[in-house]
N, CA, C and O of each residue as an XYZ file, in Angstrom:
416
protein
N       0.855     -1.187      0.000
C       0.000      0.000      0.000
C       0.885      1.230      0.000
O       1.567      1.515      0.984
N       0.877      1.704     -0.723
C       1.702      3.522     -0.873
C       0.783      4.706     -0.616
O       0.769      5.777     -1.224
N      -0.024      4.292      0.456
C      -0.881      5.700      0.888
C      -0.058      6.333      1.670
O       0.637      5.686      2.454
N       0.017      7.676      1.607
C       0.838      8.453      2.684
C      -0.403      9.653      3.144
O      -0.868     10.430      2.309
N      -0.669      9.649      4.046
C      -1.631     10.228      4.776
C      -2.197     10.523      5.843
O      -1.545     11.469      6.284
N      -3.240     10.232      6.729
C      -3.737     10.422      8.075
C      -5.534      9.862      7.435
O      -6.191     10.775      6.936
N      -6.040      8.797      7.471
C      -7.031      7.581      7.408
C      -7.634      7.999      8.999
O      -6.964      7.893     10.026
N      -9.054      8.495      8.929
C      -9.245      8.883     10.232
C     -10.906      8.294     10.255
O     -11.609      8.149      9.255
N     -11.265      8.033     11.543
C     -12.607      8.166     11.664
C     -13.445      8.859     12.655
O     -12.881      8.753     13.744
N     -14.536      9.517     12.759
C     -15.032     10.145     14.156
C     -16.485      9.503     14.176
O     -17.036      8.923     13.241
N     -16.953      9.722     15.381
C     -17.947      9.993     16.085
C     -18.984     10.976     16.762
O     -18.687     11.593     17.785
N     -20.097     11.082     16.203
C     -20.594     12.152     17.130
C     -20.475     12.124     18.775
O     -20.558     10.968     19.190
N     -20.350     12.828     19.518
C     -20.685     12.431     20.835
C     -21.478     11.774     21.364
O     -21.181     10.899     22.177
N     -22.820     12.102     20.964
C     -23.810     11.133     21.322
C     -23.508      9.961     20.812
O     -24.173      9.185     21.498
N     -22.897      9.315     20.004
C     -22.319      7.990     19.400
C     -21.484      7.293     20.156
O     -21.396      6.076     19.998
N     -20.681      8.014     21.173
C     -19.741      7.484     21.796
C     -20.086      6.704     23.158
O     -21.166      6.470     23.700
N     -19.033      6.455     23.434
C     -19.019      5.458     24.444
C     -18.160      5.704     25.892
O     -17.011      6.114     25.727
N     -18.490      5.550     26.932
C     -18.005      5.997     28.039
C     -16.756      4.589     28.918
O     -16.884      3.533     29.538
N     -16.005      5.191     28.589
C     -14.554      4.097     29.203
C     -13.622      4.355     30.286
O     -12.457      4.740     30.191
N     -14.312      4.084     31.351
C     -13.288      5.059     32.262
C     -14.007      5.927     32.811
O     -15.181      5.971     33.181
N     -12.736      6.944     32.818
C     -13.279      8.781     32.735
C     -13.423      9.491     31.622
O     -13.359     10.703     31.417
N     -13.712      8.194     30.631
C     -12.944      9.231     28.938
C     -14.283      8.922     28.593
O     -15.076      8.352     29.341
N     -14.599      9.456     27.017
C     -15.380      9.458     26.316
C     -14.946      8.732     24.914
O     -14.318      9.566     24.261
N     -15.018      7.824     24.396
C     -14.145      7.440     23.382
C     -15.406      6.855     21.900
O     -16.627      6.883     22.060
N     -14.889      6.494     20.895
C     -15.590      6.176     19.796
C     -15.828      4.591     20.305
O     -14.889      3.996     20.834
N     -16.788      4.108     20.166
C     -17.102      2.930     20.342
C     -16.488      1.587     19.314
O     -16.449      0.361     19.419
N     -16.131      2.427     18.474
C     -15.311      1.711     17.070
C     -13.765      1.229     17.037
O     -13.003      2.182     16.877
N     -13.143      0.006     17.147
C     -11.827     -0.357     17.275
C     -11.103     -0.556     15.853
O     -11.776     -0.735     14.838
N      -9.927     -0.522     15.834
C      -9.179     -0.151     14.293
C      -9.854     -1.253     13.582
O     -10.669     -0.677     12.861
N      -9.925     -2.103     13.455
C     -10.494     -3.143     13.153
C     -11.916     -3.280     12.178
O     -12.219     -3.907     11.164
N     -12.597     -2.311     13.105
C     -13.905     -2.074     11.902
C     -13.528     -1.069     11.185
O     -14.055     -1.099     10.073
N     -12.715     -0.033     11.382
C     -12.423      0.943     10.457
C     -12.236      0.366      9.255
O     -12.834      0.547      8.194
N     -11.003     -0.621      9.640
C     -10.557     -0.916      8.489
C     -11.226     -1.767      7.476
O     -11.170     -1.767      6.247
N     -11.988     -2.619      8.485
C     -12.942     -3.293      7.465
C     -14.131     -2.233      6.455
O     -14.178     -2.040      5.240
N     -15.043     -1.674      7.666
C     -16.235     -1.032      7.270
C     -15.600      0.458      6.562
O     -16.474      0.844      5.786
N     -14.689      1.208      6.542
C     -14.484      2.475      6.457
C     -13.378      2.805      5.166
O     -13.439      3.653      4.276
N     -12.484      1.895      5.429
C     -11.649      2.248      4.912
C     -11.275      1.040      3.654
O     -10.383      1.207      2.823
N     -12.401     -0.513      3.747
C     -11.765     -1.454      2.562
C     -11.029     -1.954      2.829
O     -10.430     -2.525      1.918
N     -10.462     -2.144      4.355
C      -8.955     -3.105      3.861
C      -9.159     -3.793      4.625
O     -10.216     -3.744      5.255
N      -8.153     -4.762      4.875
C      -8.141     -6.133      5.571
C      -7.793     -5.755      7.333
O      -6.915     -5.011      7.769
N      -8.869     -6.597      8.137
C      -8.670     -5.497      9.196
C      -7.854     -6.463      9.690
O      -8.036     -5.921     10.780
N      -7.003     -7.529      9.990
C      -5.560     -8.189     10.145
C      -4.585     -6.769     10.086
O      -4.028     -6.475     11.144
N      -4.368     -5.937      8.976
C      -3.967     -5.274      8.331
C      -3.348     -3.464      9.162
O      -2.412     -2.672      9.053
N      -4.608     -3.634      9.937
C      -4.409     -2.215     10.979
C      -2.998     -2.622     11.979
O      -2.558     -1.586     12.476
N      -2.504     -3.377     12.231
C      -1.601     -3.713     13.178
C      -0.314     -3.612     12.686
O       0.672     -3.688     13.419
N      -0.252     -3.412     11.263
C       1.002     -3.115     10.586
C       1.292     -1.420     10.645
O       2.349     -1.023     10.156
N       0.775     -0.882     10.973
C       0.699      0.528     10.811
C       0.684      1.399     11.656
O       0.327      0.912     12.729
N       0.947      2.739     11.742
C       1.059      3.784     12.838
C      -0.503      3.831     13.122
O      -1.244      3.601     12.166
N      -0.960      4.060     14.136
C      -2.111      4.567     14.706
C      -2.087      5.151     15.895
O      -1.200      5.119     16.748
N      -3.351      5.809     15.902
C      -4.067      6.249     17.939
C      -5.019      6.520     18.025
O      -5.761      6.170     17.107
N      -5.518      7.190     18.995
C      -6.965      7.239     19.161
C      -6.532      8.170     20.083
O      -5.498      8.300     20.738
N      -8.148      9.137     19.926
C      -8.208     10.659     20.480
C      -9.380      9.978     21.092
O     -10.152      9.239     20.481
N      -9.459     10.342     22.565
C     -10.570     10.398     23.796
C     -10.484     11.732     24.642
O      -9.509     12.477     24.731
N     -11.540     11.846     25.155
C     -12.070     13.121     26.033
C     -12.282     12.851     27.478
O     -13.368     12.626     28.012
N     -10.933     12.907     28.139
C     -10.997     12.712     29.861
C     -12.182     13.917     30.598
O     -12.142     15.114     30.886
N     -12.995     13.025     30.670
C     -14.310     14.323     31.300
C     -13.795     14.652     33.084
O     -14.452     15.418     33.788
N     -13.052     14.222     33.387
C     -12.983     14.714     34.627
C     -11.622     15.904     34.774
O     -11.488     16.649     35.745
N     -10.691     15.862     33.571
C     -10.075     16.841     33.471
C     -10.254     17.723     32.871
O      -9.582     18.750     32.961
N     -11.562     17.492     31.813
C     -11.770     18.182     30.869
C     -10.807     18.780     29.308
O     -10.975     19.858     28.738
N      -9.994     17.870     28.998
C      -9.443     17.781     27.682
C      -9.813     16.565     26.779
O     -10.644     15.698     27.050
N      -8.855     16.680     25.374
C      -8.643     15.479     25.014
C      -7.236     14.707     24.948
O      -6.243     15.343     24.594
N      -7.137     13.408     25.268
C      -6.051     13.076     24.890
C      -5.410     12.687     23.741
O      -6.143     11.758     23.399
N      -4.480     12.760     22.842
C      -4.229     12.052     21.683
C      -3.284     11.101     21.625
O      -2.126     11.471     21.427
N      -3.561      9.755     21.776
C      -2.869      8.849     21.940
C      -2.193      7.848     20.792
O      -2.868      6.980     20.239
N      -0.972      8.039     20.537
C      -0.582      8.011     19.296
C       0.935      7.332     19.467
O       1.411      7.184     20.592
N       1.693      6.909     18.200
C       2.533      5.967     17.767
C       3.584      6.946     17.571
O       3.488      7.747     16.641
N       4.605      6.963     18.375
C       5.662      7.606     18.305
C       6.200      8.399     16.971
O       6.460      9.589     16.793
N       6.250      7.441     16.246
C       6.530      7.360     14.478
C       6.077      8.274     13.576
O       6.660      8.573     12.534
N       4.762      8.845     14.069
C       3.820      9.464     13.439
C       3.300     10.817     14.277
O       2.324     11.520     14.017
N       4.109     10.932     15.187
C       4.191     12.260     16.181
C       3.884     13.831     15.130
O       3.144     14.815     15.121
N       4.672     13.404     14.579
C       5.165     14.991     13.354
C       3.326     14.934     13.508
O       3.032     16.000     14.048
N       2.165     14.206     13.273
C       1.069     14.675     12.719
C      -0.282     15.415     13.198
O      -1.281     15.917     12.683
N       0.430     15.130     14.876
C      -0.776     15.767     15.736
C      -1.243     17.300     15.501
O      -2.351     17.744     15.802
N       0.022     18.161     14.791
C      -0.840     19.236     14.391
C      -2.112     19.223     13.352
O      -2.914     20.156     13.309
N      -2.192     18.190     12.614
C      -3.306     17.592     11.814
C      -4.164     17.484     12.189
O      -5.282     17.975     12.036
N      -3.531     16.486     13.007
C      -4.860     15.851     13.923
C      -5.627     16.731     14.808
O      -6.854     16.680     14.899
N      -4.839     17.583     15.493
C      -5.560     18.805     16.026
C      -6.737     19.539     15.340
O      -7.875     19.950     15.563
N      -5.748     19.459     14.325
C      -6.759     20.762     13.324
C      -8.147     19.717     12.202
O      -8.825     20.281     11.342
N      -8.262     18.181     12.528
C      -8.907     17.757     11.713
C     -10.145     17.405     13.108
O     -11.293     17.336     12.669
N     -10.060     17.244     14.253
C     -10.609     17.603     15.374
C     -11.200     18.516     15.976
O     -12.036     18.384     16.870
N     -10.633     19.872     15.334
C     -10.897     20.710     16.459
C     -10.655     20.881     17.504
O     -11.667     21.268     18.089
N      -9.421     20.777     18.443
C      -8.819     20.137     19.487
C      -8.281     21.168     19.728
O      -7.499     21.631     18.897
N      -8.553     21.883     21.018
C      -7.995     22.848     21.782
C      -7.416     22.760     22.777
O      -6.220     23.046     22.734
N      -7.875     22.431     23.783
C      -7.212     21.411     25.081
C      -7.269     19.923     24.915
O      -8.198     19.117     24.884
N      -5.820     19.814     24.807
C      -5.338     18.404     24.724
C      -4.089     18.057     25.190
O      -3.477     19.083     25.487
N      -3.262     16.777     25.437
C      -2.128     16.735     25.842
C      -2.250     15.182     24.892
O      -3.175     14.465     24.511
N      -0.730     15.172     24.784
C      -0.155     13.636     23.437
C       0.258     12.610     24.837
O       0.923     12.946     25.817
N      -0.375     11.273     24.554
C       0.648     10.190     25.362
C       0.274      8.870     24.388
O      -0.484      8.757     23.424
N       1.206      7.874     25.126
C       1.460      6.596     24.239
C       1.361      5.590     25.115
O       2.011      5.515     26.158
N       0.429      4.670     24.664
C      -0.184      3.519     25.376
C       0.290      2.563     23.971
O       0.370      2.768     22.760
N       0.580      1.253     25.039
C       1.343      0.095     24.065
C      -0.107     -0.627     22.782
O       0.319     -1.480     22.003
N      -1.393     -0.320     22.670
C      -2.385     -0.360     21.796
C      -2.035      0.139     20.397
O      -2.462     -0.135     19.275
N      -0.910      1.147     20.966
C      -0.855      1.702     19.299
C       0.424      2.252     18.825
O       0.936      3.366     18.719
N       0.676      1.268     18.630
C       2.013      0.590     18.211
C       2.611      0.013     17.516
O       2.785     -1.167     17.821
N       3.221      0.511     16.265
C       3.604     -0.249     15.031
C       4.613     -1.248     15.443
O       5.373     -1.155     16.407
N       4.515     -2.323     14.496
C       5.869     -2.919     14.438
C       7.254     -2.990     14.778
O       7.913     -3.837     15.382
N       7.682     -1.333     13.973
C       8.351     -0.768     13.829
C       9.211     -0.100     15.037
O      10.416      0.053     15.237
N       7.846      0.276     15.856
C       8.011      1.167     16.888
C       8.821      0.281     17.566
O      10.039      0.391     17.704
N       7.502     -1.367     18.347
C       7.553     -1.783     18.985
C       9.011     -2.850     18.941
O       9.176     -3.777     19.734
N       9.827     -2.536     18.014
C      11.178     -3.444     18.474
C      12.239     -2.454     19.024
O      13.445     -2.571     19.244
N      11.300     -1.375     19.174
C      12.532     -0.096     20.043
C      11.779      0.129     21.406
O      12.089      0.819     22.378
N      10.988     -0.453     21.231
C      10.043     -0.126     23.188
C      10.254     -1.475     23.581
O      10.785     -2.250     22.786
N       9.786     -1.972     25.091
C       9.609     -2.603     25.631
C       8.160     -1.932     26.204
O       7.822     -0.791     26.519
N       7.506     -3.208     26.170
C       6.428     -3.102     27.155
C       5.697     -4.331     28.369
O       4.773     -3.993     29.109
């Protein structure tokens, strides 16, 4: 695949789903890739990803994302609407790539 890009999906709020203290899309890479995007959802695990949730008790969002693909959160900001937010990295989203330079 030679896409070079940012492959995204959202949710309305009312769509979402409550996890935690967060607010998150009820949707895992998995159906994206099947239902959204056409591809083989085996297929999402080869690749940079994250997922943006809304900690309601601090009141931001977080953007939780793949080291690799850092350069893009100003994107992602701006394809969000994302004003208060802070970036962290949970071992979920985690390329390949990444993951033979982390331990987890």
């Amino acid at each position: 695949m030679g896409y070079k890009g940012i492959l995204y999906g959202a949710v309305p709020e009312e769509e979402s789903e409550t996890y935690g203290n967060c607010i998150t899309s009820p949707h895992g890479h998995s159906d994206l890739f099947d239902t959204t995007f056409g591809l083989i959802s085996a297929d999402y695990l080869h690749y940079p990803r994250g997922r943006i949730v809304y900690d309601m008790k601090r009141g931001l969002h977080i953007i939780y994302i793949d080291k690799c693909i850092l350069d893009t959160v100003p994107e992602v900001k701006k394809l969000f609407n994302l004003n208060k937010y802070e970036v962290d990295y949970d071992e979920h989203y985690v390329c390949p790539g990444c993951r033979e330079e982390l331990e987890f």
